[in-house]
Backbone as numpy.savetxt, mean C-alpha at the origin, in Angstrom:
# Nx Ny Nz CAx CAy CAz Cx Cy Cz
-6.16 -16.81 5.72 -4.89 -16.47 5.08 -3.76 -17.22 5.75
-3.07 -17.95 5.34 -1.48 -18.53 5.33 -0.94 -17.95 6.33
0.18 -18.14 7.15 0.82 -16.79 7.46 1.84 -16.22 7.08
2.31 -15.47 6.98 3.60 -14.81 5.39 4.78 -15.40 5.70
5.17 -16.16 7.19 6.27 -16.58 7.33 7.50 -15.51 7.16
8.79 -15.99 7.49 9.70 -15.19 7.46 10.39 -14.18 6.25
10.53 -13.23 5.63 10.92 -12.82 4.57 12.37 -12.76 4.04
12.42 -13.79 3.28 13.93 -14.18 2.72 14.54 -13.10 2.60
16.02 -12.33 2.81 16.53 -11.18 2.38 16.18 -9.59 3.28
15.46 -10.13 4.14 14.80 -8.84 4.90 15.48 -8.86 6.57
16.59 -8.26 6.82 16.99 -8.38 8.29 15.31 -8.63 9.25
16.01 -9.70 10.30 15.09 -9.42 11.28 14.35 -7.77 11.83
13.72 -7.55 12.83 13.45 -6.41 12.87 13.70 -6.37 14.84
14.31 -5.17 14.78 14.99 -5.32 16.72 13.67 -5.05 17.51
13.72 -5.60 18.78 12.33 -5.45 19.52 12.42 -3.99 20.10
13.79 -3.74 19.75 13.64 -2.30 20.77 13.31 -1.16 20.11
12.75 -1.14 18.85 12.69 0.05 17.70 11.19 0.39 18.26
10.07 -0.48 18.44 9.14 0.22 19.01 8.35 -0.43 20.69
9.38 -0.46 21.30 9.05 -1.11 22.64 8.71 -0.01 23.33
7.28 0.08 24.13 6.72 1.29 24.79 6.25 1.69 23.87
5.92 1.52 22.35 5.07 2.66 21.42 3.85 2.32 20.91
3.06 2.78 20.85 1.50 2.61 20.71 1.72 3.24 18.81
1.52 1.60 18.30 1.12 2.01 16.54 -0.05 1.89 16.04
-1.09 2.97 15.48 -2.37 2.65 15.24 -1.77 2.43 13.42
-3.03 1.80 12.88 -2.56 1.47 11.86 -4.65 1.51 11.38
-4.65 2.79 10.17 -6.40 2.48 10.10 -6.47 1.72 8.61
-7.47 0.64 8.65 -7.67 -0.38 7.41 -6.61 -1.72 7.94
-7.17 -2.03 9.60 -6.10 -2.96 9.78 -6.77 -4.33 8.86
-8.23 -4.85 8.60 -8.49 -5.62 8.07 -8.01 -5.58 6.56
-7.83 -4.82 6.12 -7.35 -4.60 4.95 -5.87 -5.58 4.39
-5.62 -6.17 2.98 -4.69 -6.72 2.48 -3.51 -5.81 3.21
-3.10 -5.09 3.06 -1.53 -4.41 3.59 -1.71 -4.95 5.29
-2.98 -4.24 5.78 -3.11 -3.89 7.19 -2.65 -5.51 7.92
-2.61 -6.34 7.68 -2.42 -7.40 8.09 -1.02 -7.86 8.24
-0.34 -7.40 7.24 1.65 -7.79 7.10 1.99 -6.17 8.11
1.19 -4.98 7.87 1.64 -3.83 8.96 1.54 -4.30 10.09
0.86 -5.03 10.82 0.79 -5.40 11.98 1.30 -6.25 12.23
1.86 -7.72 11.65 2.90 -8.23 12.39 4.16 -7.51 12.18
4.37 -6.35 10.91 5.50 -6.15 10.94 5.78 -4.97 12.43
4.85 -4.28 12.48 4.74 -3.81 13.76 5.04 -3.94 15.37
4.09 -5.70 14.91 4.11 -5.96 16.36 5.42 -6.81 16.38
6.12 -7.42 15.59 7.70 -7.85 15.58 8.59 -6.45 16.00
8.35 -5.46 15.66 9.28 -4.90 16.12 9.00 -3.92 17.99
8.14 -4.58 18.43 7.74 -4.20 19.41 6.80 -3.07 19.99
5.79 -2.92 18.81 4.78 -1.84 19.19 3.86 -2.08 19.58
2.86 -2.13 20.58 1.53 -2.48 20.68 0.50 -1.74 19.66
0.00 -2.36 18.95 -0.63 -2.37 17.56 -1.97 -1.91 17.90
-2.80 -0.93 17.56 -3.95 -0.68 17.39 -4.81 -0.42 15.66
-5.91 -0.80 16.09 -6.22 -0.67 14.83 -7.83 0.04 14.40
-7.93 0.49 13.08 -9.35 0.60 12.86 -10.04 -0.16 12.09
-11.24 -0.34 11.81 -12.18 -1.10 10.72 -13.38 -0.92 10.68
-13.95 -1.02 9.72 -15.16 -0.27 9.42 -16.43 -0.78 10.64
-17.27 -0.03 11.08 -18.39 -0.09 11.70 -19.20 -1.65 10.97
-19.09 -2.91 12.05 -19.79 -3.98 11.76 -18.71 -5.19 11.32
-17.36 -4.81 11.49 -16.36 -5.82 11.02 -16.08 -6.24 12.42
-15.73 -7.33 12.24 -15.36 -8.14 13.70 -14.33 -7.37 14.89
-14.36 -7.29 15.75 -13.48 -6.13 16.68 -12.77 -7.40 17.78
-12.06 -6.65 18.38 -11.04 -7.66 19.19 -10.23 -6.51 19.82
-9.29 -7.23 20.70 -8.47 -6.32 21.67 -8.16 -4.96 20.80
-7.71 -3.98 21.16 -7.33 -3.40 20.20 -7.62 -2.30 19.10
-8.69 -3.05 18.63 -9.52 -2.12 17.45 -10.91 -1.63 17.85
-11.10 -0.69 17.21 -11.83 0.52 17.22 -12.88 -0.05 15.69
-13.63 0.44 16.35 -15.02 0.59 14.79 -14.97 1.89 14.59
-14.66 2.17 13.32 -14.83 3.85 13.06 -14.82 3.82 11.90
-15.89 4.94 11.22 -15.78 5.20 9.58 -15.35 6.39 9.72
-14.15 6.43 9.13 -12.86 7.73 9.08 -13.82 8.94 8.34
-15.11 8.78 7.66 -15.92 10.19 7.45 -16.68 10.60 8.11
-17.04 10.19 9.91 -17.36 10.13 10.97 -16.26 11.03 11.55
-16.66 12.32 11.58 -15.37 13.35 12.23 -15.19 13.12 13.42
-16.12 12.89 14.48 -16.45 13.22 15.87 -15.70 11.59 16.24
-16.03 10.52 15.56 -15.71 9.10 16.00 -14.00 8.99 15.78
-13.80 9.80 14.69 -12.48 9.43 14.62 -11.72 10.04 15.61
-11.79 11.60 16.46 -11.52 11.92 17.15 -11.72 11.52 18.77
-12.49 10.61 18.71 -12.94 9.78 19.94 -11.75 8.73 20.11
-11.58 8.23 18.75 -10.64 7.03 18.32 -9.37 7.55 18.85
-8.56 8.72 17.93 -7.12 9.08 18.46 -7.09 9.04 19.58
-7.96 9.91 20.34 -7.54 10.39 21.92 -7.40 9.14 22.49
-8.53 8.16 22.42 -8.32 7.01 22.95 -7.02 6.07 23.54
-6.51 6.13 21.54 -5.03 5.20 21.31 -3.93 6.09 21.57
-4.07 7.07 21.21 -3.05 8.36 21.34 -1.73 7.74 21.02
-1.66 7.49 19.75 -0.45 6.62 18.93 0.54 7.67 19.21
2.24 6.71 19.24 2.99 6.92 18.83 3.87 7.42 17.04
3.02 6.40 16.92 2.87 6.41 14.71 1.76 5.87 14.43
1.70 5.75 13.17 0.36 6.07 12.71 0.63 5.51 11.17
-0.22 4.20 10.65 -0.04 4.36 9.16 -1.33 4.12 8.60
-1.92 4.74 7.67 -3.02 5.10 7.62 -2.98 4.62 5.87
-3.76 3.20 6.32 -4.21 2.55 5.52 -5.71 2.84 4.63
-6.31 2.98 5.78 -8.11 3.25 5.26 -8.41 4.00 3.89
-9.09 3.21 3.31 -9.60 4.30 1.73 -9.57 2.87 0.68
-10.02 3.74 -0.25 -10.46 2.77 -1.48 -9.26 2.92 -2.36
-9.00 1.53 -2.46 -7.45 1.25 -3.60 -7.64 0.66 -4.76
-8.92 0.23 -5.18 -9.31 -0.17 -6.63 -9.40 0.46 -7.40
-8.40 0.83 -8.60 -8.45 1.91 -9.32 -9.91 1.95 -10.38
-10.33 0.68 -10.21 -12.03 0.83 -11.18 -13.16 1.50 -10.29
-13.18 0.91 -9.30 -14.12 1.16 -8.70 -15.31 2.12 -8.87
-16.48 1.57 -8.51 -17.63 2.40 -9.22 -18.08 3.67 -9.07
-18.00 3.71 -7.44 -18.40 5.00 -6.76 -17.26 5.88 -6.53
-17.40 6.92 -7.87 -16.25 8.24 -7.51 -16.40 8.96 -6.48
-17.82 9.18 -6.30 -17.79 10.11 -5.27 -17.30 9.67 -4.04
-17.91 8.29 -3.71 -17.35 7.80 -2.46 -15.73 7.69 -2.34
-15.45 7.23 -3.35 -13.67 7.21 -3.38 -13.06 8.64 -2.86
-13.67 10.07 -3.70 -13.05 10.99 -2.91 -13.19 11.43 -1.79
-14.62 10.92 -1.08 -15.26 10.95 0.19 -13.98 10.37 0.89
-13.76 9.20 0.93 -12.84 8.37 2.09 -11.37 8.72 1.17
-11.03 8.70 0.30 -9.57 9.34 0.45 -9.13 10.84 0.52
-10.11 11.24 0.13 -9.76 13.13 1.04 -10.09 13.31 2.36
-11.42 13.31 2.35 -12.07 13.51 3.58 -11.95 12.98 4.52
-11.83 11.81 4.41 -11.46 10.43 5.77 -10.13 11.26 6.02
-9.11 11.41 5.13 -7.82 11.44 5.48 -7.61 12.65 6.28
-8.53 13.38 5.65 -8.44 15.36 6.81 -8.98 15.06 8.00
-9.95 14.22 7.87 -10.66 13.88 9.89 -9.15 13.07 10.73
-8.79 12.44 10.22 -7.84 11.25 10.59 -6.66 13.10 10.79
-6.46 13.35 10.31 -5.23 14.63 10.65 -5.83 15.55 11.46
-6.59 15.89 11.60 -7.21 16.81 12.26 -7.23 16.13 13.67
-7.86 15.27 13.47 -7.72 14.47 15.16 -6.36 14.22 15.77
-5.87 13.96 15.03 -3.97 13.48 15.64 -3.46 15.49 15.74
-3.56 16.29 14.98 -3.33 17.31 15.27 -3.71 18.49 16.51
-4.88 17.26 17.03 -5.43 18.03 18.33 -5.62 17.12 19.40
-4.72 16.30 19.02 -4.64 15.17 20.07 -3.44 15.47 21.41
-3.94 15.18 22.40 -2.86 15.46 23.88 -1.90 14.62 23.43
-1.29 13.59 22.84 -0.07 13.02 22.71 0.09 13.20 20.92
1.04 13.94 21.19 1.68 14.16 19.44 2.44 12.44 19.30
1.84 12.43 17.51 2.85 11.43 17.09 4.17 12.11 16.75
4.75 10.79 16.17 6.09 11.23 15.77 6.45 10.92 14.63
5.88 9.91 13.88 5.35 9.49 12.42 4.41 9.23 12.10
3.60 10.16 10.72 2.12 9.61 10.27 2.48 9.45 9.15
2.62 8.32 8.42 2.50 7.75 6.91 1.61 7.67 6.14
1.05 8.17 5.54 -0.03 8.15 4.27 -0.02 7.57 3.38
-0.67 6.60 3.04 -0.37 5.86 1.84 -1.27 6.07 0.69
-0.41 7.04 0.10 -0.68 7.20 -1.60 -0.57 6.73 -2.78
-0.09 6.56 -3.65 -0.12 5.85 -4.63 0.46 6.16 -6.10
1.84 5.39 -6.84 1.95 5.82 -8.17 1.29 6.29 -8.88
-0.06 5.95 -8.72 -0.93 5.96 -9.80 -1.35 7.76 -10.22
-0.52 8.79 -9.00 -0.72 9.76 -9.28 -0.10 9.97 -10.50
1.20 9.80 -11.15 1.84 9.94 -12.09 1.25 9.75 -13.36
0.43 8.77 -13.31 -0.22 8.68 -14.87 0.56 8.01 -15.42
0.84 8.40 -17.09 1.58 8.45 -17.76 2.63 8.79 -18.28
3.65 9.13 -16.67 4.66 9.85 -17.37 5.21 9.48 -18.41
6.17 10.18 -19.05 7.35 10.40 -20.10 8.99 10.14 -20.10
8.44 9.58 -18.71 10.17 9.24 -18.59 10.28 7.50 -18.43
11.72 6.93 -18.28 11.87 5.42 -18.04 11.61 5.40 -17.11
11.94 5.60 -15.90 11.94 5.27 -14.29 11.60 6.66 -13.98
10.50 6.63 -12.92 9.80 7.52 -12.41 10.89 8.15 -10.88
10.54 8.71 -10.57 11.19 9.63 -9.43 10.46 10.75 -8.68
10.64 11.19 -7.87 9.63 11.63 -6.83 9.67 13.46 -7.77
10.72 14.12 -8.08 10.27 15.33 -8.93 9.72 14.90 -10.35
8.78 13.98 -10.80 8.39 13.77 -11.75 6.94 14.56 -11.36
6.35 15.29 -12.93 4.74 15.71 -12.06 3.57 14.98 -12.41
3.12 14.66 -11.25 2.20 14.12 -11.41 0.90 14.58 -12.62
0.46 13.87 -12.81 -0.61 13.44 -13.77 -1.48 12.63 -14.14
-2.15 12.81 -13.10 -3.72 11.65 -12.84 -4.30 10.91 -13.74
-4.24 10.22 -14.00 -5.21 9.86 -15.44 -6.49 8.80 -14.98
-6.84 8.84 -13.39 -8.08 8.48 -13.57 -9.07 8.33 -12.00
-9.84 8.40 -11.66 -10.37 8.93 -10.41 -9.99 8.95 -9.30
-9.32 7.42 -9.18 -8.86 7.08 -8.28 -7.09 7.90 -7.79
-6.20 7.87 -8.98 -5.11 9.14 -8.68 -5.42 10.42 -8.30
-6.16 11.00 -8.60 -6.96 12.14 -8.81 -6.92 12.34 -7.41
-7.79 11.14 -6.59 -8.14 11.60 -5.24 -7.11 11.40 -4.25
-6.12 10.18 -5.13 -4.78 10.24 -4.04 -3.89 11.60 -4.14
-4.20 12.19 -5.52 -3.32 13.17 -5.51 -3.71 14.66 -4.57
-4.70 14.76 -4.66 -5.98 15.96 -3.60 -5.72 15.49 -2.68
-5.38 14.09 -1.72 -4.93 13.42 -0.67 -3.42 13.95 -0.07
-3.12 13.76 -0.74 -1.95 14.75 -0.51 -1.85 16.55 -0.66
-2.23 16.90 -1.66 -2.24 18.26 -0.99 -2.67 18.68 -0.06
-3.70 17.81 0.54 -4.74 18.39 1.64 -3.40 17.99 2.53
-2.96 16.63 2.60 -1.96 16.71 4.02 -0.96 17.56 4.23
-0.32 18.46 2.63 0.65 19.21 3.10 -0.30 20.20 3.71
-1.62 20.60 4.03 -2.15 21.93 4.79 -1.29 21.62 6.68
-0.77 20.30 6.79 -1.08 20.05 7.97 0.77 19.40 8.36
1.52 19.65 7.42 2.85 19.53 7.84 3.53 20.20 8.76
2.89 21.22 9.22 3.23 22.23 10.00 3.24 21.66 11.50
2.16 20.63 11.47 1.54 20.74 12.76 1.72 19.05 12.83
2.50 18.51 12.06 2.34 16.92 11.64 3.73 16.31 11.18
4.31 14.98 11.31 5.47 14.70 10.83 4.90 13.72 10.15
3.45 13.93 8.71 3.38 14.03 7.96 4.39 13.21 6.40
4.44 11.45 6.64 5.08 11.07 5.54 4.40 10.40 4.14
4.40 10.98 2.52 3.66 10.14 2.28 4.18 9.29 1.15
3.90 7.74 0.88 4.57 6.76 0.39 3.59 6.62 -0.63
4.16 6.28 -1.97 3.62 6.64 -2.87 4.12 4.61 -3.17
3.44 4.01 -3.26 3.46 2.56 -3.44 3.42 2.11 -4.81
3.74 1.68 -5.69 3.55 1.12 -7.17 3.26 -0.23 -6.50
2.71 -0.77 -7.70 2.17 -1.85 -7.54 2.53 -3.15 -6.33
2.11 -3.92 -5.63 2.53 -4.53 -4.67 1.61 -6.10 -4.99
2.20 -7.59 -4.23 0.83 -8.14 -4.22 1.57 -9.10 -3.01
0.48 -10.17 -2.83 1.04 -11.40 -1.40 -0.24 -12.25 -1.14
0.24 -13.01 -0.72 -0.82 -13.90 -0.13 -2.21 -12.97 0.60
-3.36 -13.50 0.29 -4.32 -12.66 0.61 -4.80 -11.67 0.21
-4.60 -11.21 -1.04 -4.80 -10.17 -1.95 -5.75 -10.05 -2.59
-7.02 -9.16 -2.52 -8.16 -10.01 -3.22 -8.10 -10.08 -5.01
-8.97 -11.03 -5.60 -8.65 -11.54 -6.96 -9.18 -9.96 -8.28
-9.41 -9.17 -7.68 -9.74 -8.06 -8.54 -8.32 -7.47 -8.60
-7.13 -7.87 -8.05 -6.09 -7.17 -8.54 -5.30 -8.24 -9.53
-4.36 -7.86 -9.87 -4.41 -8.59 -11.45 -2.75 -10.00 -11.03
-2.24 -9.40 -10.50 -0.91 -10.49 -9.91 -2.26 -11.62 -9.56
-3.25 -11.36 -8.00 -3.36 -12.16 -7.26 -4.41 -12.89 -8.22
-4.93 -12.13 -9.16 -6.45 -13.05 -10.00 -5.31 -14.34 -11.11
-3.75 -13.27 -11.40 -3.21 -14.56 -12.28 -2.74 -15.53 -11.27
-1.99 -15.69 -10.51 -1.50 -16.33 -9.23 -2.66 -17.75 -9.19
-4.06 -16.98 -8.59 -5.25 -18.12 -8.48 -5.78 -18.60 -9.69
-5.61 -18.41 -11.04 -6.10 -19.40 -11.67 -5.15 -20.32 -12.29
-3.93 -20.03 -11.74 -2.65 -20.85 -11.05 -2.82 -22.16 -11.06
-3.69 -21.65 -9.12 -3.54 -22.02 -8.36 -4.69 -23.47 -8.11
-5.55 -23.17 -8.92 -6.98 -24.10 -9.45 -6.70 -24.52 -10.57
-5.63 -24.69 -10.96 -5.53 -25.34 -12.77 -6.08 -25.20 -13.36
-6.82 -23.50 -13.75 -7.48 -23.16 -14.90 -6.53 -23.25 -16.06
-7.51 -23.32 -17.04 -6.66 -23.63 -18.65 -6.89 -22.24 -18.97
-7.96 -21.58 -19.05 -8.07 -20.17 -19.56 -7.96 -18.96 -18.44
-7.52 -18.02 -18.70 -7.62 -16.52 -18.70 -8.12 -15.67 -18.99
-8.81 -14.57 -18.79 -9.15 -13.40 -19.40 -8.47 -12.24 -18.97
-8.36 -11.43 -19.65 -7.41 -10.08 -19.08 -7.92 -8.87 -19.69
-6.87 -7.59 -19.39 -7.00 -6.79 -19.84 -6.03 -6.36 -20.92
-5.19 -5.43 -20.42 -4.32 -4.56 -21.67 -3.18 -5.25 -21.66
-2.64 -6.43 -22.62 -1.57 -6.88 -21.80 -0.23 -6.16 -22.21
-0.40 -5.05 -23.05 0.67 -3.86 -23.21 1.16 -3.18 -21.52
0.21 -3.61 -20.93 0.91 -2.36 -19.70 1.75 -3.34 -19.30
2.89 -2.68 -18.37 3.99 -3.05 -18.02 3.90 -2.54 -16.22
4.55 -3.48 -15.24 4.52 -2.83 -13.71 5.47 -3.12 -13.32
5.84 -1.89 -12.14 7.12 -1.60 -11.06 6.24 -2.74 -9.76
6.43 -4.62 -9.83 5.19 -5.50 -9.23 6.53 -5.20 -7.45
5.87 -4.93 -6.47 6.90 -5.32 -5.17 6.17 -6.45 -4.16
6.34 -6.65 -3.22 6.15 -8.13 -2.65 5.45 -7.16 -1.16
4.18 -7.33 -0.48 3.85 -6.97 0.52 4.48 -7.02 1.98
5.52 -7.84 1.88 5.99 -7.94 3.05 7.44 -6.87 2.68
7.98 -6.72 1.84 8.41 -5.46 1.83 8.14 -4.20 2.06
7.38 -4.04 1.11 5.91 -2.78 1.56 5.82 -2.30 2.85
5.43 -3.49 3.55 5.29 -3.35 5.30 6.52 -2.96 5.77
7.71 -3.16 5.79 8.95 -3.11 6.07 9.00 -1.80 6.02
8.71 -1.30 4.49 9.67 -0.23 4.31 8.78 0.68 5.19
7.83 0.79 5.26 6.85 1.11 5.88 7.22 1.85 7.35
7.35 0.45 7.70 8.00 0.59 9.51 9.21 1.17 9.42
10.22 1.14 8.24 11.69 1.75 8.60 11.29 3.21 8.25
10.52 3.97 7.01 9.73 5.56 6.99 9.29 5.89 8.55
9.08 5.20 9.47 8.60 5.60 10.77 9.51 5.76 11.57
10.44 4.71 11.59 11.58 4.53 12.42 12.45 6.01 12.09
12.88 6.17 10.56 13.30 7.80 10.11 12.97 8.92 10.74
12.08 8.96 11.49 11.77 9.97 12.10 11.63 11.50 11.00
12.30 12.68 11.79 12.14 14.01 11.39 13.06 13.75 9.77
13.65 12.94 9.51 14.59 12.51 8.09 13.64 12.29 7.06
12.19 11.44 7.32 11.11 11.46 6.60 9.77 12.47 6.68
9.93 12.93 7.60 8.53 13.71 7.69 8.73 14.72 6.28
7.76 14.68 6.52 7.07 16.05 4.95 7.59 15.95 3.71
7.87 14.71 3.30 8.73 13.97 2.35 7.40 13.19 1.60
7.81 13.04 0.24 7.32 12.10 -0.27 8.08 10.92 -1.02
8.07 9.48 -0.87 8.39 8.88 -1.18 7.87 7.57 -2.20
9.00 6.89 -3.59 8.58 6.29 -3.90 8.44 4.70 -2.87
7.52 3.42 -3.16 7.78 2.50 -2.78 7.73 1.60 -3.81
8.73 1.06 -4.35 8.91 0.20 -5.27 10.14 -0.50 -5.53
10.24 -1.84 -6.27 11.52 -2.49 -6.96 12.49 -1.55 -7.92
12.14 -0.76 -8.28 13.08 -0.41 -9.52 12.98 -0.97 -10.81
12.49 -2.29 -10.97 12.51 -2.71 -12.31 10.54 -3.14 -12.52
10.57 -3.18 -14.05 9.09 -3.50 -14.81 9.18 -4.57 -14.97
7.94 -5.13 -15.06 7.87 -6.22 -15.63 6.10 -6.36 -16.15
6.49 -6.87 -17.98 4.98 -6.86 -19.08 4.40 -7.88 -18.74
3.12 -8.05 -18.76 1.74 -9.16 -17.97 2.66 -10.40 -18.74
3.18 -10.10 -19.81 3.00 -11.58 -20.84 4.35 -12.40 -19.30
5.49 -11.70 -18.89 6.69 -11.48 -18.45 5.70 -12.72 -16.86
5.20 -12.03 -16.60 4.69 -12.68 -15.62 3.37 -13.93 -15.29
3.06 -13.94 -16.64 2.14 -15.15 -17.21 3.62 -16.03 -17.24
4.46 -15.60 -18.11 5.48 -16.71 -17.84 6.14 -17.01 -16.81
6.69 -16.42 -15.69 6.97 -16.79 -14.22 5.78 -17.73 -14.06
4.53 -17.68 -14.06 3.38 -18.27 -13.08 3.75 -19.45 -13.83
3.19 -19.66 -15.38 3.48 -20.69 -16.03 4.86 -21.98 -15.64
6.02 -21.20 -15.41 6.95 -21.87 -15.32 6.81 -22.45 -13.64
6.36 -21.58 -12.51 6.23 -22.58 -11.54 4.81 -23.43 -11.19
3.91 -23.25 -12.06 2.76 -23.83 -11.98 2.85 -25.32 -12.91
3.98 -25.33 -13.83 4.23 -26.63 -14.31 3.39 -26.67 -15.60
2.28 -25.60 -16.39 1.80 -26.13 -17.77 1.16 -24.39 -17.88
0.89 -24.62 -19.53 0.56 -23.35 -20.35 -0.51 -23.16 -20.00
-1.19 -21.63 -19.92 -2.32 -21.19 -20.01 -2.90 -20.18 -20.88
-3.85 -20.22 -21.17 -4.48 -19.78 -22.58 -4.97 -18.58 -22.45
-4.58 -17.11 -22.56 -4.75 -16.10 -22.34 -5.32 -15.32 -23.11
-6.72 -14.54 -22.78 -7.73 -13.75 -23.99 -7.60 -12.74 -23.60
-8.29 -11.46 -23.94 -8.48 -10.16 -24.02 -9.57 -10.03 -24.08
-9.96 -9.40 -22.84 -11.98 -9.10 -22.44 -12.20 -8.02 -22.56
-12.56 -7.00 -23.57 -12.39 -5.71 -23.73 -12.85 -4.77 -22.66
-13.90 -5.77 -21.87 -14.43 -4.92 -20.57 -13.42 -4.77 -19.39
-12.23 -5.70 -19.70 -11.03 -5.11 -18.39 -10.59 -4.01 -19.05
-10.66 -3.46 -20.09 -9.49 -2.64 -20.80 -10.01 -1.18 -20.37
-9.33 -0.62 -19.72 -9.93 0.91 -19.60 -8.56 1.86 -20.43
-9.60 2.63 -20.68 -9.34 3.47 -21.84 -8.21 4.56 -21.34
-8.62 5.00 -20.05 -7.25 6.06 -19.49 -6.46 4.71 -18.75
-5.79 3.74 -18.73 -4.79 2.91 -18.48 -3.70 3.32 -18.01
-3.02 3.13 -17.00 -1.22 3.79 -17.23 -0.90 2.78 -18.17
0.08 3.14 -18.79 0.30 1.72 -19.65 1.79 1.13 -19.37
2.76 2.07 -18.23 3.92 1.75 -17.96 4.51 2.18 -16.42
4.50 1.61 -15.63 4.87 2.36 -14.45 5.96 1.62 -13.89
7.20 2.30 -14.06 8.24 2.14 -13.23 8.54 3.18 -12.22
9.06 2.54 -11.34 9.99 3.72 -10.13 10.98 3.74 -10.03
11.72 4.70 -9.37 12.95 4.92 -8.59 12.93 5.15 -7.77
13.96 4.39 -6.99 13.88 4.18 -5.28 15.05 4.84 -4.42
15.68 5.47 -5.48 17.05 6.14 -4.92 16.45 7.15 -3.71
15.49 8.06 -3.75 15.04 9.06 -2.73 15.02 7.89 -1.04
14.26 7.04 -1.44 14.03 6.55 -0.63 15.22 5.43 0.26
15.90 5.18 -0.59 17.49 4.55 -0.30 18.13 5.31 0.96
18.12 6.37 0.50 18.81 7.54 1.11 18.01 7.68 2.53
17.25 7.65 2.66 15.96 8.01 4.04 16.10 6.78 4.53
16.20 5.73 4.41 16.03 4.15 5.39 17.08 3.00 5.08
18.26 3.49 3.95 19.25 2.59 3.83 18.93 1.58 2.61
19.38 0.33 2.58 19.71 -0.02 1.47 18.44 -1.02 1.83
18.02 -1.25 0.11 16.83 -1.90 0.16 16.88 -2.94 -0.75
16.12 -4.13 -0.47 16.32 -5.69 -0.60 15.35 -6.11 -1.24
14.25 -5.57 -2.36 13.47 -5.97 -2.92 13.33 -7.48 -3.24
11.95 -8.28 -3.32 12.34 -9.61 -3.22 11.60 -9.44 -4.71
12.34 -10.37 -5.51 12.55 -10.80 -6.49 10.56 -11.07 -6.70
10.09 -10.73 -8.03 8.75 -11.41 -8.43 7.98 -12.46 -8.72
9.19 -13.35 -9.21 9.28 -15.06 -8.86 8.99 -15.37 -7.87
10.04 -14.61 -7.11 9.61 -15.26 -5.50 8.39 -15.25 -5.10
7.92 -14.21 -5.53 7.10 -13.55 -4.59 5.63 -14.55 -5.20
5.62 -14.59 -6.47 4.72 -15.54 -7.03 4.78 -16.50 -6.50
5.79 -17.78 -6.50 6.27 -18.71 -5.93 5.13 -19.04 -4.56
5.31 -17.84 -3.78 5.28 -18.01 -2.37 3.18 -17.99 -2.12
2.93 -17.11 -3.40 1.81 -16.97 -3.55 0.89 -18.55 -3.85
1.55 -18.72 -5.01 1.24 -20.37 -5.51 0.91 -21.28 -4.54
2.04 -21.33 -3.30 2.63 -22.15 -2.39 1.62 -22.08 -1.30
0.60 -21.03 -1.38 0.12 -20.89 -0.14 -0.92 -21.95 0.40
């Protein structure tokens, strides 16, 4: 992977926000886990991490499968984080194995709390990363954090049970969880739909295949993501037991962004409809609102989707 380089529009980040603080971060191999950790370690945290049992290890990281109760609790005590953003779990909303999906996003997520809850050094921020996708289909233009959720397909379902299970543990937890709409960046693998149009970009394919190209997305740029990320931590007791959106504020329709790619890729591409991408419970519109979250970490600098393509292309 490239390296993300500096983020146009995004203040530097001060070394003194986490100097002396131990940040574990689990799913550091993971697409996000990678921009969390330099955004991390720029702002002065010594970075720890997890990854699955058999992935390459290095200073730092821990092998642990978060449905391993006893390992994960081996893990906290170990790092005995300051914060905590807790990446680990399955984010492909197709994905085959339901059961496993609710396995590692419930269950992983209650071992992972349970251990920090009985850990000799309390954190001071644990971030959860959940997901729009609880919302479904709402009924409104721009989504907002009192909107109710409404799952419409396994994968929300289990982010949404993901969260109730963590409010059992707000009591005992400063407990934040970020509800992300769509995101993409360099290194993204090609089953998500920005980074699969981006690469056939990026190889001068003439054709496409897709899915629904009616749905419409709230698309944000990963190195934001990470940002906002680290400033929900920095918030302290202002974010705990909060839920928040993470997103641009504005949509944008597949056709909307076939044309961005088109226009910096320099020629047309020929776009079909594969009925096997098309799933039948679809969101078919997801915007956010970011005002909740304005308010908790200040004013926010979303980078433009051009750009963010642009930078993708460029890599």
């Amino acid at each position: 992977m490239s390296a993300p380089g500096i983020v146009s529009g995004v203040a530097p980040v001060g070394q003194a926000e986490g100097q002396g603080k131990r940040a574990l971060i689990t799913g550091l191999r993971g697409f996000t886990g990678y921009y969390m950790a330099r955004e991390l370690a720029a702002a002065g945290y010594r970075v720890f991490g997890t990854v699955l049992p058999g992935e390459a290890r290095g200073p730092d990281i821990f092998e642990v499968d978060l449905c391993e109760r006893a390992a994960v609790a081996t893990a906290i005590e170990q790092v005995q984080p300051d914060v905590v953003v807790h990446l680990a779990g399955i984010a492909f909303v197709a994905h085959a194995d339901a059961a496993l999906m609710y396995r590692v996003n419930v269950v992983g997520t209650r071992n992972l709390l349970e251990a920090l809850a009985g850990a000799s050094r309390k954190a001071s921020a644990v971030l959860l990363a959940s997901s729009a996708n609880i919302y479904g289909n709402a009924d409104v233009a721009c989504i907002d954090e009192s909107v109710v959720p409404a799952p419409a397909n396994d994968y929300a379902v289990s982010k949404l049970a993901m969260e109730y299970m963590a409010r059992l543990w707000m009591d005992r937890l400063p407990v934040i969880l970020a509800r992300p709409f769509n995101y993409s960046g360099r290194g993204q693998a090609e089953n998500f739909l920005i980074a699969k149009i981006v690469s056939h970009f990026r190889r001068g394919a003439r054709k496409i295949e897709l899915g629904n190209l009616a749905i419409a997305r709230d698309f944000s740029d990963v190195r934001v993501v990470a940002s906002t990320y680290r400033r929900l931590l920095a918030a302290g007791p202002a974010a705990a037991g909060e839920a928040f959106n993470i997103c641009s504020g504005q949509s944008h329709a597949i056709a909307d962004v076939i044309g961005m790619a088109e226009h910096i890729a320099g020629y047309h591409i020929d776009v079909s409809v594969n009925p096997a991408f098309v799933r039948a419970n679809d969101v078919l519109t997801l915007a956010g609102n970011n005002d909740k979250l304005a308010r908790a970490i200040g004013p926010l600098e979303p980078i433009p989707l051009a750009d963010t393509l642009r930078w993708m292309f460029e890599a």
